[in-house]
C-alpha beads as a LAMMPS data file, in Angstrom:
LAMMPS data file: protein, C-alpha beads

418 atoms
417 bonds

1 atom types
1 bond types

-500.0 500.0 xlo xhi
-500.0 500.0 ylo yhi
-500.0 500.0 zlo zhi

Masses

1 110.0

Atoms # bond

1 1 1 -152.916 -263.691 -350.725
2 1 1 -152.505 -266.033 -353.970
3 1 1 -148.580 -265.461 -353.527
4 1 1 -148.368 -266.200 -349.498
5 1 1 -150.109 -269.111 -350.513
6 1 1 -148.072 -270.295 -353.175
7 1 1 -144.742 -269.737 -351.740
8 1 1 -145.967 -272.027 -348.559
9 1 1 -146.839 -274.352 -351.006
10 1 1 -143.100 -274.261 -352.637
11 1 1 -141.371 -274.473 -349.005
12 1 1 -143.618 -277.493 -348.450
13 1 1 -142.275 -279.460 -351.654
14 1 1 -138.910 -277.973 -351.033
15 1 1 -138.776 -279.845 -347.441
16 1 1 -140.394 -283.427 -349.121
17 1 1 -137.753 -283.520 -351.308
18 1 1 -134.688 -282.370 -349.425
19 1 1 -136.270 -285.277 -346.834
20 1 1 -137.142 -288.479 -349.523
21 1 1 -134.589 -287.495 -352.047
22 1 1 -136.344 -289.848 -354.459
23 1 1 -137.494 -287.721 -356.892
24 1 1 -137.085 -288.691 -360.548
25 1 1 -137.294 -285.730 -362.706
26 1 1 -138.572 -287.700 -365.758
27 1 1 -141.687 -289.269 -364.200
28 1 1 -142.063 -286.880 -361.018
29 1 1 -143.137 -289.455 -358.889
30 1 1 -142.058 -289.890 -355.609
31 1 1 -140.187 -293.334 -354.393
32 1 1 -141.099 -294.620 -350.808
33 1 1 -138.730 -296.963 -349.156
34 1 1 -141.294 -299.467 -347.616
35 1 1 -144.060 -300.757 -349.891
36 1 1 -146.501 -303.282 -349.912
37 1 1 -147.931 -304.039 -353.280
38 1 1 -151.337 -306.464 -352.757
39 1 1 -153.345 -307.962 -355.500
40 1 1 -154.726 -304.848 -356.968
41 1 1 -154.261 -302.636 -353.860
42 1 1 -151.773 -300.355 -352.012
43 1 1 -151.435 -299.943 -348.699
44 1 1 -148.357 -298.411 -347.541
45 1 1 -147.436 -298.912 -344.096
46 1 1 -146.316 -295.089 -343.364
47 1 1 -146.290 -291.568 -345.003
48 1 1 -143.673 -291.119 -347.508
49 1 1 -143.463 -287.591 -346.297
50 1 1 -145.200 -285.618 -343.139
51 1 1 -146.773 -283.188 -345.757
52 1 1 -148.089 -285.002 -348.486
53 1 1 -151.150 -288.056 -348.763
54 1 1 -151.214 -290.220 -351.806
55 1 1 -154.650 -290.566 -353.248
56 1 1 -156.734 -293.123 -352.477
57 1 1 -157.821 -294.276 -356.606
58 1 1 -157.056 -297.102 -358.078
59 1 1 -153.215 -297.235 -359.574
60 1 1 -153.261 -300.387 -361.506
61 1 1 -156.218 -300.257 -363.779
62 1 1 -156.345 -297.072 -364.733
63 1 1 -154.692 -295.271 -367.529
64 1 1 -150.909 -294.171 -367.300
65 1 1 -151.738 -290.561 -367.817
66 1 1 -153.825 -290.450 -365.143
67 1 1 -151.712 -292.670 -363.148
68 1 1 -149.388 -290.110 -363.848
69 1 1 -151.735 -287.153 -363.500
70 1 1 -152.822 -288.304 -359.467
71 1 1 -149.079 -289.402 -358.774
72 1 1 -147.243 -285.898 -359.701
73 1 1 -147.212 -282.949 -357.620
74 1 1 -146.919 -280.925 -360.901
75 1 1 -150.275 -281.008 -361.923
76 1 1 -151.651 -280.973 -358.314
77 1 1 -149.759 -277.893 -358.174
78 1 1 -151.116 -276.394 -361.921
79 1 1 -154.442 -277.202 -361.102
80 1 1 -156.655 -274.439 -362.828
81 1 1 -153.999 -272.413 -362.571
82 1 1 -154.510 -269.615 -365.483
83 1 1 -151.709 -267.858 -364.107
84 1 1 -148.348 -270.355 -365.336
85 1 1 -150.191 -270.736 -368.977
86 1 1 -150.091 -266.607 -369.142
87 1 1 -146.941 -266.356 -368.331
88 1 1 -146.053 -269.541 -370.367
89 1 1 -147.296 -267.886 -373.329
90 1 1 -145.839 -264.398 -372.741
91 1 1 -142.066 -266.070 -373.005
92 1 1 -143.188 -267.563 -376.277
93 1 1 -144.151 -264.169 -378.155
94 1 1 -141.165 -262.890 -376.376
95 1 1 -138.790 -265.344 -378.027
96 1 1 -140.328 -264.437 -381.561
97 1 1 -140.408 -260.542 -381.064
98 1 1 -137.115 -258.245 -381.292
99 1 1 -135.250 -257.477 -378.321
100 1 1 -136.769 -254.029 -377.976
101 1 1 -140.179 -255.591 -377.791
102 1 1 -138.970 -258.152 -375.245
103 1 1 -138.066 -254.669 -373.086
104 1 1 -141.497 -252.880 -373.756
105 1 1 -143.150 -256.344 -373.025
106 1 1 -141.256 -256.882 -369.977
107 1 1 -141.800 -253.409 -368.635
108 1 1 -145.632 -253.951 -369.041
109 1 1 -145.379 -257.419 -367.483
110 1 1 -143.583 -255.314 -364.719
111 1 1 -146.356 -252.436 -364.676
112 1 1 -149.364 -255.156 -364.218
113 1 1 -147.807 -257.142 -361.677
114 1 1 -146.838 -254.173 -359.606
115 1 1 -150.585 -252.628 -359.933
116 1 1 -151.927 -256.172 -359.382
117 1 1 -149.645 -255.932 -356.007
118 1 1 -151.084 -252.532 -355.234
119 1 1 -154.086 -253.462 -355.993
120 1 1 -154.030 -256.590 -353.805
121 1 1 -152.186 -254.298 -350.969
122 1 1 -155.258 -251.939 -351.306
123 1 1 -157.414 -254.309 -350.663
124 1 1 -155.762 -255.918 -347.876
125 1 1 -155.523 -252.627 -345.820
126 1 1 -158.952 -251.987 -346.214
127 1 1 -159.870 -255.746 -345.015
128 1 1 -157.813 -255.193 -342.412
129 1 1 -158.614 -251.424 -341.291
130 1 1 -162.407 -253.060 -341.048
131 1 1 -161.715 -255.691 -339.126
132 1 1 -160.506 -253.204 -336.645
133 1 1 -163.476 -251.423 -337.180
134 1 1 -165.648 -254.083 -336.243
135 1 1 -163.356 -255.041 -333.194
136 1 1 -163.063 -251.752 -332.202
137 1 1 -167.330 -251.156 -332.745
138 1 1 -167.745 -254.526 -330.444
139 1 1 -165.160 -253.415 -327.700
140 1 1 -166.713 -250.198 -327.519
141 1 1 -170.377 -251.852 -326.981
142 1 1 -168.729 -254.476 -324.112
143 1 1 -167.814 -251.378 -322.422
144 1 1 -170.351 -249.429 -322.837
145 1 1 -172.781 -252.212 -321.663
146 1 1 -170.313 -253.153 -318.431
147 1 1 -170.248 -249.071 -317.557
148 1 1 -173.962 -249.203 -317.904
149 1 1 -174.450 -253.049 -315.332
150 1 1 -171.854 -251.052 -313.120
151 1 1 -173.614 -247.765 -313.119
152 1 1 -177.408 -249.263 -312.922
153 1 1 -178.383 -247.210 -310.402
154 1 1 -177.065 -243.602 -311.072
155 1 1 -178.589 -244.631 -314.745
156 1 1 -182.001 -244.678 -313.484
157 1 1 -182.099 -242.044 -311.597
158 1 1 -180.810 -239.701 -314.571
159 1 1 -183.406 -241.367 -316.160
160 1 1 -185.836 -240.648 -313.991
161 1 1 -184.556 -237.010 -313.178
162 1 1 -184.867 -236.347 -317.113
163 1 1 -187.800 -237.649 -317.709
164 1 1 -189.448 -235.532 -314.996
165 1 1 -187.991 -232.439 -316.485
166 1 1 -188.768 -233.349 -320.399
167 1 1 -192.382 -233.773 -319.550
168 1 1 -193.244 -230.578 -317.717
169 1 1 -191.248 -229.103 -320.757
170 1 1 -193.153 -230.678 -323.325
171 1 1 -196.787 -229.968 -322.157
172 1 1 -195.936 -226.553 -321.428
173 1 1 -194.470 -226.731 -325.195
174 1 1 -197.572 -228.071 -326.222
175 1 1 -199.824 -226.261 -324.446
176 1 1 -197.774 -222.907 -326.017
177 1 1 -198.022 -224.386 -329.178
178 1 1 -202.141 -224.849 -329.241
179 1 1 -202.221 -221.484 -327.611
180 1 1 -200.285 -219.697 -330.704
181 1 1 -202.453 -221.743 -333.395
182 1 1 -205.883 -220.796 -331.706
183 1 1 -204.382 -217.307 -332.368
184 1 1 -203.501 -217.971 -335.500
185 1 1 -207.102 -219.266 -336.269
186 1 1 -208.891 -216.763 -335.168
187 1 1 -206.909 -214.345 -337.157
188 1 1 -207.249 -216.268 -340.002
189 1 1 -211.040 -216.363 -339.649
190 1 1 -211.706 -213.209 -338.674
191 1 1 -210.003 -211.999 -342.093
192 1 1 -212.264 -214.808 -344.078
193 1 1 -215.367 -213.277 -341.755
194 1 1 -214.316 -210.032 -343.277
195 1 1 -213.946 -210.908 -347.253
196 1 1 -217.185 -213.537 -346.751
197 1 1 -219.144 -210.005 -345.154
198 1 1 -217.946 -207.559 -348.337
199 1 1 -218.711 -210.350 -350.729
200 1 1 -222.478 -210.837 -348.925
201 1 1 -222.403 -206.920 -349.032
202 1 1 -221.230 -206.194 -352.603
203 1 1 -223.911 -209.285 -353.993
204 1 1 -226.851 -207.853 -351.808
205 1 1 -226.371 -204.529 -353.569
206 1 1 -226.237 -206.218 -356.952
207 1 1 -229.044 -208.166 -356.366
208 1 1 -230.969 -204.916 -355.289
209 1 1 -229.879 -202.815 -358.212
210 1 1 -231.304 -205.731 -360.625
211 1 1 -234.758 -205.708 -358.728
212 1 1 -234.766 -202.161 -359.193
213 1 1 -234.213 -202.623 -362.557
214 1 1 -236.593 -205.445 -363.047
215 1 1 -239.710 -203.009 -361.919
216 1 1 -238.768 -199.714 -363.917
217 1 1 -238.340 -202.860 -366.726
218 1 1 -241.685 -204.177 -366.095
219 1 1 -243.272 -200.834 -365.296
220 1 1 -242.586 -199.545 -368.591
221 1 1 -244.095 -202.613 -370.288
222 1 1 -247.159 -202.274 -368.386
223 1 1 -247.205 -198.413 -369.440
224 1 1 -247.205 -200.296 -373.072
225 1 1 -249.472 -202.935 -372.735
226 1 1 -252.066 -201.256 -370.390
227 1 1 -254.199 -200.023 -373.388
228 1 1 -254.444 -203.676 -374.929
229 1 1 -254.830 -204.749 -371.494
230 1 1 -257.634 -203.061 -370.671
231 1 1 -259.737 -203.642 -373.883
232 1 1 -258.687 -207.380 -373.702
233 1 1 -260.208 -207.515 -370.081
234 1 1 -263.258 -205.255 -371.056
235 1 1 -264.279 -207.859 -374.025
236 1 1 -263.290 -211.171 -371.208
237 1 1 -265.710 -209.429 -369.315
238 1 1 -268.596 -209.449 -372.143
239 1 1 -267.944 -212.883 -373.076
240 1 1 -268.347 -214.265 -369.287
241 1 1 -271.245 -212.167 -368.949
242 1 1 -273.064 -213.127 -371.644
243 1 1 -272.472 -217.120 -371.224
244 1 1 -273.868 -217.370 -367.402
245 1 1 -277.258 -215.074 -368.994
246 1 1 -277.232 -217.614 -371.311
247 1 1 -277.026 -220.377 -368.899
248 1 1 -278.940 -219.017 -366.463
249 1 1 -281.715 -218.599 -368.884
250 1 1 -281.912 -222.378 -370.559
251 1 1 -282.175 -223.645 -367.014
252 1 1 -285.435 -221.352 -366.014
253 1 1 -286.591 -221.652 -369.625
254 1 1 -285.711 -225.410 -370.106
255 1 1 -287.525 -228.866 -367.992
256 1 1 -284.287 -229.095 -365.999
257 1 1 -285.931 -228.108 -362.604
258 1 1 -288.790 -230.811 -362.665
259 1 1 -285.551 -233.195 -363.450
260 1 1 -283.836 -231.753 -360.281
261 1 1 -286.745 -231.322 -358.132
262 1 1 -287.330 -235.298 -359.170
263 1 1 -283.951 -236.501 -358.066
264 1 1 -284.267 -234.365 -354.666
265 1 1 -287.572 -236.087 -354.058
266 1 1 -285.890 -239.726 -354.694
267 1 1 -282.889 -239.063 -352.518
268 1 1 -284.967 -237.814 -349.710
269 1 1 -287.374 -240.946 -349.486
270 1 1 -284.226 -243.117 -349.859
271 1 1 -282.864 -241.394 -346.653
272 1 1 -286.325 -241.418 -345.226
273 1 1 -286.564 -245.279 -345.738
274 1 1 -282.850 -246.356 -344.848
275 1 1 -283.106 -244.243 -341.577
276 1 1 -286.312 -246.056 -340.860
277 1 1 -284.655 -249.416 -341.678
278 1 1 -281.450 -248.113 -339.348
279 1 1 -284.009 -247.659 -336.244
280 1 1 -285.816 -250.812 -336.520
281 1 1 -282.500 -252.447 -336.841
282 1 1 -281.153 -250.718 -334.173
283 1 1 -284.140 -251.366 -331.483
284 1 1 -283.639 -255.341 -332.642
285 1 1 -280.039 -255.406 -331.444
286 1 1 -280.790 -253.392 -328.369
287 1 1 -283.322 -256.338 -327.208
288 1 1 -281.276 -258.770 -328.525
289 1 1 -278.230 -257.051 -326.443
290 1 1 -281.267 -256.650 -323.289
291 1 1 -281.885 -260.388 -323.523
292 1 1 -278.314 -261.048 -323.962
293 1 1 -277.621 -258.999 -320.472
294 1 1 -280.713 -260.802 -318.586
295 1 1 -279.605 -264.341 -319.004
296 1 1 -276.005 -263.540 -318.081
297 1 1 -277.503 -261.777 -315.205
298 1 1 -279.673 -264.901 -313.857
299 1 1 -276.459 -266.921 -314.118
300 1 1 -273.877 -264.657 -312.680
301 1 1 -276.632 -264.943 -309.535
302 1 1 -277.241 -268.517 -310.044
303 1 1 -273.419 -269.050 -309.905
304 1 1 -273.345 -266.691 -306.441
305 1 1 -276.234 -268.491 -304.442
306 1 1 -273.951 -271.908 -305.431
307 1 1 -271.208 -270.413 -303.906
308 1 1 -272.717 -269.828 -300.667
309 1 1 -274.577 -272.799 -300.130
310 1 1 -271.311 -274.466 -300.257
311 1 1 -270.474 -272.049 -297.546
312 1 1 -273.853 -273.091 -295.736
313 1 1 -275.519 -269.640 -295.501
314 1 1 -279.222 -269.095 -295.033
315 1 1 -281.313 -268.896 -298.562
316 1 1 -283.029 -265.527 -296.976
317 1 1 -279.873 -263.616 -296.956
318 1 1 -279.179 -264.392 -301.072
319 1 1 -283.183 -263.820 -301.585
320 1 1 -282.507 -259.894 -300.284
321 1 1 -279.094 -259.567 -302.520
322 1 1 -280.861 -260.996 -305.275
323 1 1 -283.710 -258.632 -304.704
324 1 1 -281.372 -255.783 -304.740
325 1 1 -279.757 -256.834 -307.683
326 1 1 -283.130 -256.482 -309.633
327 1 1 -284.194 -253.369 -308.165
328 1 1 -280.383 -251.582 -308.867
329 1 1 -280.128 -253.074 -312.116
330 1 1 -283.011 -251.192 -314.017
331 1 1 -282.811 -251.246 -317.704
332 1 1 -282.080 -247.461 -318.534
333 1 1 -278.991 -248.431 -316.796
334 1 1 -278.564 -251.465 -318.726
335 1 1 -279.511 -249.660 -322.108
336 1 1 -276.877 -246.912 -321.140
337 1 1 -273.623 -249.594 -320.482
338 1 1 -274.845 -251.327 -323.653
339 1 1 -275.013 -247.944 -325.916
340 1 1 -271.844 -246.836 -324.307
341 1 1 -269.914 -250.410 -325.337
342 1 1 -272.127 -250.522 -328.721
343 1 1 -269.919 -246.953 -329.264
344 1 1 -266.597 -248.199 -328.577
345 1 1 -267.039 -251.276 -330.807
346 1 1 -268.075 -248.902 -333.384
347 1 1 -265.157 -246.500 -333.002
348 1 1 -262.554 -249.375 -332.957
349 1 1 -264.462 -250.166 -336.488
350 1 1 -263.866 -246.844 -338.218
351 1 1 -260.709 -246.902 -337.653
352 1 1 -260.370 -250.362 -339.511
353 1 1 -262.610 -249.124 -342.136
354 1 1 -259.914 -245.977 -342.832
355 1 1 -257.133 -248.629 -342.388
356 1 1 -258.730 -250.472 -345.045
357 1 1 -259.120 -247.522 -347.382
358 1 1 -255.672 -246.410 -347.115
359 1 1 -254.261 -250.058 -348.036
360 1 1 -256.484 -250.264 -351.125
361 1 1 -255.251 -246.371 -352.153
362 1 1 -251.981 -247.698 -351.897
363 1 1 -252.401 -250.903 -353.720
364 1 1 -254.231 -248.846 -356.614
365 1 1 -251.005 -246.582 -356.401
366 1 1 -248.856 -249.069 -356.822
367 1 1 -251.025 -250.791 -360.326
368 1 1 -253.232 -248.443 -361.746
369 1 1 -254.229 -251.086 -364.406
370 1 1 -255.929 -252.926 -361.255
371 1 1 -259.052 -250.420 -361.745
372 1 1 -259.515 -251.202 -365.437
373 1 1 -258.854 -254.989 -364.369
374 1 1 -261.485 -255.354 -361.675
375 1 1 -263.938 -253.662 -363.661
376 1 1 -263.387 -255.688 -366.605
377 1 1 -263.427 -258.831 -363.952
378 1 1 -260.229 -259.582 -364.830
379 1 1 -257.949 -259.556 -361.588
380 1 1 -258.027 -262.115 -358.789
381 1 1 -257.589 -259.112 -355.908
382 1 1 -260.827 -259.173 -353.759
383 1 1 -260.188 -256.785 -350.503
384 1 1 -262.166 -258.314 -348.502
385 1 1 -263.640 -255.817 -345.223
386 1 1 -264.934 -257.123 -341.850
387 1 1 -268.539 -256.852 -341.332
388 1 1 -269.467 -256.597 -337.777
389 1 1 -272.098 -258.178 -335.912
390 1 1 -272.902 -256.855 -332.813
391 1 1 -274.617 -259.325 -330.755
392 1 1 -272.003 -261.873 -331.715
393 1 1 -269.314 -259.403 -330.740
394 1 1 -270.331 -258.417 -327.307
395 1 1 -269.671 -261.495 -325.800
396 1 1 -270.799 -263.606 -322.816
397 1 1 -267.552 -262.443 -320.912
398 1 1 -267.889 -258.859 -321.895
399 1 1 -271.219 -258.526 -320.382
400 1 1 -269.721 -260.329 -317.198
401 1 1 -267.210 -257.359 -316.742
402 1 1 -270.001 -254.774 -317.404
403 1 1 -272.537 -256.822 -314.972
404 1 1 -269.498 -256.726 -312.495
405 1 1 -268.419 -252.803 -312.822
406 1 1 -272.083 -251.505 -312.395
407 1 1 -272.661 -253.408 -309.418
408 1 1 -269.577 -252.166 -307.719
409 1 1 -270.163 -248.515 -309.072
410 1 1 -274.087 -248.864 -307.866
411 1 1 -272.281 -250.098 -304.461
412 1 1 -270.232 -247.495 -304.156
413 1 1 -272.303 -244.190 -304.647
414 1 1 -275.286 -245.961 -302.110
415 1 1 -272.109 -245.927 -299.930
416 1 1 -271.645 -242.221 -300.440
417 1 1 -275.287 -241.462 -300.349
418 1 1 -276.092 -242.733 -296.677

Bonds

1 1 1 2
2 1 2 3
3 1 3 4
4 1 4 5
5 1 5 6
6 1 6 7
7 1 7 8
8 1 8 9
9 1 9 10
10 1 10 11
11 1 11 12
12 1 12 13
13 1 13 14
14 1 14 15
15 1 15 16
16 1 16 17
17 1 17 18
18 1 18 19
19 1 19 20
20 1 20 21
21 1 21 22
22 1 22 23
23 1 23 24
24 1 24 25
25 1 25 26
26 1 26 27
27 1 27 28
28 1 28 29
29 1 29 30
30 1 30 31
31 1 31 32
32 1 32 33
33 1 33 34
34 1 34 35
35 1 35 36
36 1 36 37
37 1 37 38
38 1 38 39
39 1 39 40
40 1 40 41
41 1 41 42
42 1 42 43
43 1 43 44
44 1 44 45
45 1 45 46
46 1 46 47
47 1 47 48
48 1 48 49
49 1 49 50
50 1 50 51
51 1 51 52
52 1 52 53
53 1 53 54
54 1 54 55
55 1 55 56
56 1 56 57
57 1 57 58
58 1 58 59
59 1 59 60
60 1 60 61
61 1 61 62
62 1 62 63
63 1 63 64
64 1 64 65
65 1 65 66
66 1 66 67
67 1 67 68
68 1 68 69
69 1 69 70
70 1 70 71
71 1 71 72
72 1 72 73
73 1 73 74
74 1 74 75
75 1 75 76
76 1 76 77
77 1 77 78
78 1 78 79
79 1 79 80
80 1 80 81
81 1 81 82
82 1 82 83
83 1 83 84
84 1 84 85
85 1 85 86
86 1 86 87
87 1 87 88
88 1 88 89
89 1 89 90
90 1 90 91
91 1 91 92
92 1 92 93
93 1 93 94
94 1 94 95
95 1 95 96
96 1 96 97
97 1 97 98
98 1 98 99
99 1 99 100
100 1 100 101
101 1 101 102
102 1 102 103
103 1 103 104
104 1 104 105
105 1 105 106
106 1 106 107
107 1 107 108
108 1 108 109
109 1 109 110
110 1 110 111
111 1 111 112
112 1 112 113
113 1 113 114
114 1 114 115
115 1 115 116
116 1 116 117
117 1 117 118
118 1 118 119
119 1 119 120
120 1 120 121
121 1 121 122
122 1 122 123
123 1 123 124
124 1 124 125
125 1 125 126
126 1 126 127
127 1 127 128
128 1 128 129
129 1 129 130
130 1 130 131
131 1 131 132
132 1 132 133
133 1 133 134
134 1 134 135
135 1 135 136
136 1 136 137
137 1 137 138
138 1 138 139
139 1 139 140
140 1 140 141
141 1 141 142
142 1 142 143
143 1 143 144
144 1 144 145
145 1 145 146
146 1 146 147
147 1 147 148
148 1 148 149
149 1 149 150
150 1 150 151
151 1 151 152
152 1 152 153
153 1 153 154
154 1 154 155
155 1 155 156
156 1 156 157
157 1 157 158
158 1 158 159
159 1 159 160
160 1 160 161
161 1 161 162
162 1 162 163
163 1 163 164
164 1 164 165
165 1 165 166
166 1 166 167
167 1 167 168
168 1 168 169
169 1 169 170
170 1 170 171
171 1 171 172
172 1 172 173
173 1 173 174
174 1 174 175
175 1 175 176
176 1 176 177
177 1 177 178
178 1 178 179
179 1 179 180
180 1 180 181
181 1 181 182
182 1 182 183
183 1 183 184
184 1 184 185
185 1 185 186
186 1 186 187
187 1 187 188
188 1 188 189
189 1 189 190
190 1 190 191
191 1 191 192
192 1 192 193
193 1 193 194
194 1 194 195
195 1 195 196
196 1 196 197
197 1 197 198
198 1 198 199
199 1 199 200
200 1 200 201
201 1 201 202
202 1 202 203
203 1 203 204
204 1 204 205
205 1 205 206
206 1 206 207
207 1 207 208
208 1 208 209
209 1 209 210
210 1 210 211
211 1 211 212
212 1 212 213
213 1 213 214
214 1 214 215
215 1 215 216
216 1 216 217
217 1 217 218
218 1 218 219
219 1 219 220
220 1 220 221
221 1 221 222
222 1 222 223
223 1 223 224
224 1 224 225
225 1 225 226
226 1 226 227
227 1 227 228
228 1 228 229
229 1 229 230
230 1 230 231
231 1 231 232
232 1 232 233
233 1 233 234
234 1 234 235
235 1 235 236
236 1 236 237
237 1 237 238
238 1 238 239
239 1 239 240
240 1 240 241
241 1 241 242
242 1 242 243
243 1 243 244
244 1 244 245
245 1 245 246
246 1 246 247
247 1 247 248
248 1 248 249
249 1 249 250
250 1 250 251
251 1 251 252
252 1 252 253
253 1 253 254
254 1 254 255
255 1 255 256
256 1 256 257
257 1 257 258
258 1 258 259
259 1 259 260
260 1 260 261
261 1 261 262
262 1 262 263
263 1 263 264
264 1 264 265
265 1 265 266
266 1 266 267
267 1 267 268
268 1 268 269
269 1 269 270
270 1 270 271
271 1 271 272
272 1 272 273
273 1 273 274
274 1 274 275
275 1 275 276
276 1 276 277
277 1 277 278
278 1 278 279
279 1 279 280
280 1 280 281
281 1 281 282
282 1 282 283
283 1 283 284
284 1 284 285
285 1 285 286
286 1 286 287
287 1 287 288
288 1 288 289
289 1 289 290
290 1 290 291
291 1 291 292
292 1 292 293
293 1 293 294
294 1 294 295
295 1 295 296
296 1 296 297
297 1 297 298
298 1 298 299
299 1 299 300
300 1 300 301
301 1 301 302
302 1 302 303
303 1 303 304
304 1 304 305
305 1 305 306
306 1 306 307
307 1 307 308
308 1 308 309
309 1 309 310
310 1 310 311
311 1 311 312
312 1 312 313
313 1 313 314
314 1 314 315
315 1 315 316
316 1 316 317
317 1 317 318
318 1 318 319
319 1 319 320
320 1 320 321
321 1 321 322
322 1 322 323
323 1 323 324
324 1 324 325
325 1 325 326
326 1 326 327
327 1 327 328
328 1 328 329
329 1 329 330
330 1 330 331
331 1 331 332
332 1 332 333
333 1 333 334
334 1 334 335
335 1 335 336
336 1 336 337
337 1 337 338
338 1 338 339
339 1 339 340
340 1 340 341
341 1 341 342
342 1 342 343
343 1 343 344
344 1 344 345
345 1 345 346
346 1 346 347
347 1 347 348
348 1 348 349
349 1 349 350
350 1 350 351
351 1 351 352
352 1 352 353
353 1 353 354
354 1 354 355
355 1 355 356
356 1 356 357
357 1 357 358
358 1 358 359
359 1 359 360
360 1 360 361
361 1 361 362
362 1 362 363
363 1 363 364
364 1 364 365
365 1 365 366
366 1 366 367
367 1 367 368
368 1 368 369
369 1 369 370
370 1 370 371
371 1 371 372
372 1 372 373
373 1 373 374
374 1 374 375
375 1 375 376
376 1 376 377
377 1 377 378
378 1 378 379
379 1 379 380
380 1 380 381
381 1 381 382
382 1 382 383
383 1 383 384
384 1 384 385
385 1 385 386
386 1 386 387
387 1 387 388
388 1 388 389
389 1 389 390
390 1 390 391
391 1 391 392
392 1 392 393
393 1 393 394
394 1 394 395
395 1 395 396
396 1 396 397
397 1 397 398
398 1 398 399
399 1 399 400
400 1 400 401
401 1 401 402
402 1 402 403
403 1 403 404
404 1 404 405
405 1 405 406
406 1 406 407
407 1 407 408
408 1 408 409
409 1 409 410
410 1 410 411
411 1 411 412
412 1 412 413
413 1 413 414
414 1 414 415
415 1 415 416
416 1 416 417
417 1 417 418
């Protein structure tokens, strides 16, 4: 490529100065026949030549080597050219060395420039050979695509026709395939079954050869020790014997019975009184509770006869309803509802009670230095436990609801009755 180039180069200066024939060989600048020479310009009117353009620098100021430098083709030419300084050189060792050097030297010139040319010839085949690839590669793919836009049609339908036939294929492939490595599988773990079951087989006979073992072991260490055993349990049986006589004895011989006999008398009048305290207790609330019930009772009525004088009904009809409310209304009925909801309260508070006791168990669980502290006085935890108060509990609305069910049960089984 670098000699192409060059030799155009050469024809190109060959034709400029076969057409100016104006060259000076001293300066090698080239002489123009029209000029116009301004005050510190240059504008020529034409091109000296149709190949060559004069630089557009400044010719007057600057130096006369570079003057000369822009103005010669020369050095245009010989610009980082490594090539003419080689060869420059070469013919100056040449001229020093002996005529059979010059040869040698000349024949290796020769040698390099000729494998340079093959080397450059290489390389331009193989340029070449794949830019025909590439041509070739993208003519190929033009036609392909243009067979393929021509044949659309007939395309998709051997699409089509082979995709129909590669599926069928492949599940049945598939399905073949899952069927041979089930088999596999269960060949596989039938063989592990085996070795697991002669494993479990040959341990379980192991383990019952050591058991045997382990008794004939401990039998004959019992046939050793049963003499010491024996007279070891003999003399346990002395010793025990003789401490409960012994016991026995200093509590019929000793004052411990009028101590006992004096504790069982005091814990028996303590649950004497507190039982009697219990049942005077508990006949208070149930009057209280009886009271309570009465003068809900007289308003519940009082609120009813309201009602219907609004509606203007005779008083003689609410004097008979009133009437039976008394007689239904007795008070072992009333005593009964009020026991039975007395019960339920008390139910509801055992189960708080055992609610409570587990939460303190747990809290003790959690610090057991919280014993030590609130017996010391030391801790600010005070578990504090509801007590109840029954009269205060059953309230005025509660009693409504009871009023209101007995009535309607009392209703309901005179219904049945008659």
């Amino acid at each position: 490529m670098n000699l192409e180039i060059r030799s155009g180069r050469l024809k190109k200066r060959s034709t400029t100065s076969k057409e100016s024939k104006s060259y000076s060989p001293n300066t090698g600048t080239l002489r123009c026949i029209k000029q116009s020479f301004d005050y510190k310009r240059y504008n020529p009117n034409s091109s000296c030549s149709p190949s060559y353009t004069f630089s557009k620098l400044d010719r007057f100021n600057s130096d006369i080597f570079e003057k000369f430098k822009n103005m010669t083709p020369f050095f245009i030419l010989n610009k980082n050219s490594p090539k003419r300084s080689s060869i420059y050189l070469n013919t100056k060792k040449i001229h020093i060395s002996s005529p059979e050097e010059k040869l040698k030297k000349i024949k290796e010139f020769s040698k390099k420039e000729e494998i340079k040319a093959e080397i450059n010839r290489i390389t331009r085949n193989r340029i070449l050979s794949s830019i025909n690839k590439e041509k070739c590669t993208k003519l190929s793919e033009k036609f392909s695509r243009f067979e393929l836009r021509k044949n659309r049609r007939e395309v998709a339908k051997l699409k089509r026709a082979w995709i129909l036939l590669i599926i069928p294929c492949g599940i049945a492939y598939v399905i073949k395939k899952l069927i041979q490595n089930r088999k596999i599988l269960k060949s596989r773990s039938k063989k592990k079954i085996l070795w697991l079951l002669g494993i479990s087989k040959s341990l379980g006979r192991i383990m019952l050869k050591f058991k045997r073992l382990r008794k004939k072991m401990s039998f004959t260490k019992l046939v050793i020790l049963g003499k010491y055993a024996k007279r070891w349990i003999s003399n346990r049986k002395k010793t025990y014997k003789n401490s409960i006589i012994s016991c026995l004895e200093n509590t019929i011989d000793g004052s411990l019975i009028t101590s006992v006999m004096y504790l069982w008398k005091e814990k028996i009048l303590f649950i004497q009184r507190s039982l009697k305290t219990w049942l005077k207790i508990r006949r208070i609330v149930y009057s209280l509770l009886l009271e309570k019930w009465n003068a809900v009772e007289k308003e519940f009525i009082d609120e009813k006869q309201r009602k219907k004088d609004k509606k203007r009904v005779k008083k003689t009809a609410f004097k008979e309803e009133k009437i039976l409310l008394e007689s239904f209304f007795t008070s072992s009925i009333k005593t009964a509802k009020i026991k039975a909801k007395v019960k339920s309260i008390l139910k509801n508070y055992k189960e708080e009670v055992k609610e409570y006791i587990s939460h303190i168990k747990t809290y003790f669980k959690r610090s057991p230095t919280l014993e030590i502290e609130l017996f010391n006085g030391k801790s600010n935890f005070r578990p504090k436990l509801r007590i109840i108060d029954l009269v205060k509990e059953i309230t005025k609305e509660m009693l409504i609801e009871m009023i209101q069910t007995t009535y309607s049960e009392l209703l309901v089984h005179k219904v049945n009755k008659h």
